[in-house]
N, C-alpha and C positions, 0 to 999 in steps of 0.2 A: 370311493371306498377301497381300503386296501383286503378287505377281508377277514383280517384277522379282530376276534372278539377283544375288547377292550377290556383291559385291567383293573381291577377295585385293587390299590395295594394297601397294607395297612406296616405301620413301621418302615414306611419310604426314606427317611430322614434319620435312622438307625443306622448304629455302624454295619452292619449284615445286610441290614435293607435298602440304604445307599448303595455300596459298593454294588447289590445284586441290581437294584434300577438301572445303572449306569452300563451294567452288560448287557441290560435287555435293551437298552437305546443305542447301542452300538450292534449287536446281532439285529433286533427289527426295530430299525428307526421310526417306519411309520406308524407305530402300532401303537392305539392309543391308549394311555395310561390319566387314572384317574388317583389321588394320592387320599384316602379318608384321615384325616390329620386328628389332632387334641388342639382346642385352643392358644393351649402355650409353645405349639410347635416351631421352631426358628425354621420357613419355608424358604432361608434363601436359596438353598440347594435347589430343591424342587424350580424356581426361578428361572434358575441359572441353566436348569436342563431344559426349560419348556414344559414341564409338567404342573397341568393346574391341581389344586387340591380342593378340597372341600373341610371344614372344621363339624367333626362332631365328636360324638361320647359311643365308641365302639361297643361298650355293653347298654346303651340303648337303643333299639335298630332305628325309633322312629324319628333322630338324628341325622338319618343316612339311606333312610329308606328310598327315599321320594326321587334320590340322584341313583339309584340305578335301574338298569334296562334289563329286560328278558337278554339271556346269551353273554352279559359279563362274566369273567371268569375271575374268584376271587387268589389273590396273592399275601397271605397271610404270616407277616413276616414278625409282626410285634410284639405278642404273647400268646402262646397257643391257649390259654382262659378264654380270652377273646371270644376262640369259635364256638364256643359253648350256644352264646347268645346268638351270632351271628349266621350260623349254618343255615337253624333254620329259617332266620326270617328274609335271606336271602334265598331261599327255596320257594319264599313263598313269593317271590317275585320276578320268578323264571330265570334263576341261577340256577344250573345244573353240573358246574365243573369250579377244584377248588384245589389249590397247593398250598399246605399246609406247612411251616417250619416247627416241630414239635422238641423234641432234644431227647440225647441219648439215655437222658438219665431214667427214661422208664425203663431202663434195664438195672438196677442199681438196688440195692439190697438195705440201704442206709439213707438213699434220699429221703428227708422227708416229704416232698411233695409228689415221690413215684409212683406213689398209689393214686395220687388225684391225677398225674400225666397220664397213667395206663388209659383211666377214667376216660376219660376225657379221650383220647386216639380209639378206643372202642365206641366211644358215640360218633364219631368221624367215617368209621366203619359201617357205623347203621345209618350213616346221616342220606336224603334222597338226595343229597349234591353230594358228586362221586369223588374222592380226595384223592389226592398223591400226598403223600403224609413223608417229611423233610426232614432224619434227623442229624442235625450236628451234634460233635462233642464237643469238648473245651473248646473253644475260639480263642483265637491270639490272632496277632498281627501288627498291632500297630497301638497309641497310646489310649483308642477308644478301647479297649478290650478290656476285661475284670481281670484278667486273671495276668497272664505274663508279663505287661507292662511293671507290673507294681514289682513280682522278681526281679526282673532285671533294676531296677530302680536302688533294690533293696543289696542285691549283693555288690551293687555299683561301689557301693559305700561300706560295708560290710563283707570283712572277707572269709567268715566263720557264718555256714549255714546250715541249722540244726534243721534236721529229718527225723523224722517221727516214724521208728521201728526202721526195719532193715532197708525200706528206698527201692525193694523189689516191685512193688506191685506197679501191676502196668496203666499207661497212660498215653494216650492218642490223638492230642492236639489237633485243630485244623486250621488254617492257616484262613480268615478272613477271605482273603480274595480267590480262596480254591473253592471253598463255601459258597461264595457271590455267584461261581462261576457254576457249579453243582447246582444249584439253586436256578439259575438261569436255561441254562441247558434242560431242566426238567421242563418247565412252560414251555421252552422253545419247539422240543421235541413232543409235547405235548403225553409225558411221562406216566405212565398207570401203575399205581403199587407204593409199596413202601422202601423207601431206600437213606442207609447209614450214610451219613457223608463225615468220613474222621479223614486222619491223617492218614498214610501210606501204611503206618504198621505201629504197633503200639512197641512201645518203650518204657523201660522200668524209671520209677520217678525219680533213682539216682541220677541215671542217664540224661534227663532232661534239666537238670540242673547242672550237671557239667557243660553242657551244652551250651545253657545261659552264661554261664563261669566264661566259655570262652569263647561267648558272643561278646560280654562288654570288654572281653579284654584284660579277664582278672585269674589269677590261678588260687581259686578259693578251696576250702577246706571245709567238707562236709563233717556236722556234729550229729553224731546219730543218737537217739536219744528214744530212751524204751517209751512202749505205746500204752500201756496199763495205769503207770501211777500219773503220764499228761494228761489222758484220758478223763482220769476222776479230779484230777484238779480243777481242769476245764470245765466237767460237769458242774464242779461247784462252782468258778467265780464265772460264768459264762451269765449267774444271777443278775451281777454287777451291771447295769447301765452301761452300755456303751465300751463293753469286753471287746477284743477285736477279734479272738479266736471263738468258735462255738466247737459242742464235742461230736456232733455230726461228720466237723468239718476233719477232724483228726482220725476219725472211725473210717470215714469215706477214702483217706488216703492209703490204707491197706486194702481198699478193696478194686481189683481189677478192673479198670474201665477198655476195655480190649471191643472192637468192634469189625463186623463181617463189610467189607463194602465190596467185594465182586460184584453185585448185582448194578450198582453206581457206575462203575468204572466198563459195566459192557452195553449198558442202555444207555449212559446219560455222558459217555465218553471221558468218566472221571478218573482226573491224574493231578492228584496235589502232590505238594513239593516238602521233599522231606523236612523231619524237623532243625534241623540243623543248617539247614539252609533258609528257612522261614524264621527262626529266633534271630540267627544273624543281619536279617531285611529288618526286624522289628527294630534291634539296639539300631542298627541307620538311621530308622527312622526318626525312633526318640532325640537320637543326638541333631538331626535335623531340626525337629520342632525342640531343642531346648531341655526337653523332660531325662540326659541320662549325661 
């Protein structure tokens, strides 16, 4: 036995949650890992690293009950909804430690779903298994990501890209594999608290789109375009089936996503790498795999 308490991970096989297995198998190789899957999960990663998994249904414990032992520590990477169900019926079977990946946006004035994240990281707080609570911002990195992949995709092609109101308000990217690694670093050191994991500093979402501009290698021309009358458009055709914009999504881009992470960077040794240096790895990337 090598000592260290064995892993329940959940979202192993996730862009965030690969990348972060994969540092914890190279920090402590011997340390065992158990992976809680969904039936339709493609396990060949898990495979291919040595990590057995198990298939079950995360919001029913009695799925996944029966495979864990008193002293596992949960790694909760898939959907912080998840811990709702999970907290406690893994308390009731002598889990008493838990890292939680939850996301920035309970700070966020527009999310719809901020009020249920709050929710939800306050039960975390009163749960009897003690949590290190994990948040990321936007994630980028590479072509699994929502968000930058598709920018860069789009101004590839397009060299006129409209912003909605003046492009000031700030935004904090984090770079995939500084994430994995923040994330890692927490279980490793065996981390207590809550801790931001964004980018180095926030940036106005002009800024971050020049940035894109001259990551693929284009000198684009930003269209600034008022926030009132796209606003109420959007509210209306966002009715339509299958609209691509929602009016959330346009409110939310005037509003400051800016975040503290000194507490990250002196407990958990966190040092991501600027944005302009992480977009330009991503366009790499995409032109490697095909997608830019």
């Amino acid at each position: 036995m090598n000592g260290l308490p064995r892993l329940l991970m959940t979202g192993a096989t996730g862009n965030t949650g690969l990348f972060t297995l994969r540092r914890l198998r190279a920090l402590q190789p011997r340390r065992p890992v158990l992976a809680l899957v969904r039936p339709t999960t493609d396990t060949a990663a898990l495979d291919e690293l040595g990590v057995p998994w198990h298939v079950c249904d995360l919001d029913d414990p009695a799925t996944y009950r029966g495979v864990v032992r008193p002293g596992d520590v949960l790694l909760e990477t898939a959907n912080l909804r998840h811990a709702r169900r999970m907290l406690p019926a893994l308390a009731g079977v002598g889990v008493t430690r838990a890292f939680c990946v939850t996301t920035t946006g309970v700070f966020s004035r527009h999310h719809s779903y901020s009020a249920l994240y709050r929710e939800i990281e306050e039960e975390m707080r009163r749960s009897p298994v003690e949590v290190t609570i994990l948040r990321p911002s936007m994630i980028y990195g590479n072509e699994r990501d929502h968000n930058m992949h598709r920018l860069l995709r789009l101004i590839a092609r397009v060299p006129v890209y409209p912003v909605f109101g003046a492009g000031r308000a700030l935004m904090q990217p984090v770079h995939v594999e500084d994430l994995a690694e923040g994330i890692a670093q927490a279980v490793v050191r065996d981390a207590r608290g809550e801790f931001n994991l964004a980018g180095p500093e926030a940036l106005p979402y002009r800024r971050i789109v020049d940035e894109a501009f001259r990551a693929v290698g284009c000198r684009g021309v930003l269209l600034f375009v008022p926030v009132r009358p796209v606003a109420a458009l959007v509210g209306v055709f966002q009715r339509v089936p299958r609209f691509p914009v929602r009016h959330e999504q346009v409110v939310r881009l005037q509003e400051d996503k800016a975040f503290e992470i000194g507490l990250a960077r002196r407990e958990l040794g966190y040092a991501p790498r600027p944005f302009a240096l992480g977009i330009e790895q991503e366009a790499a990337r995409l032109r490697q795999v095909g997608q830019l």
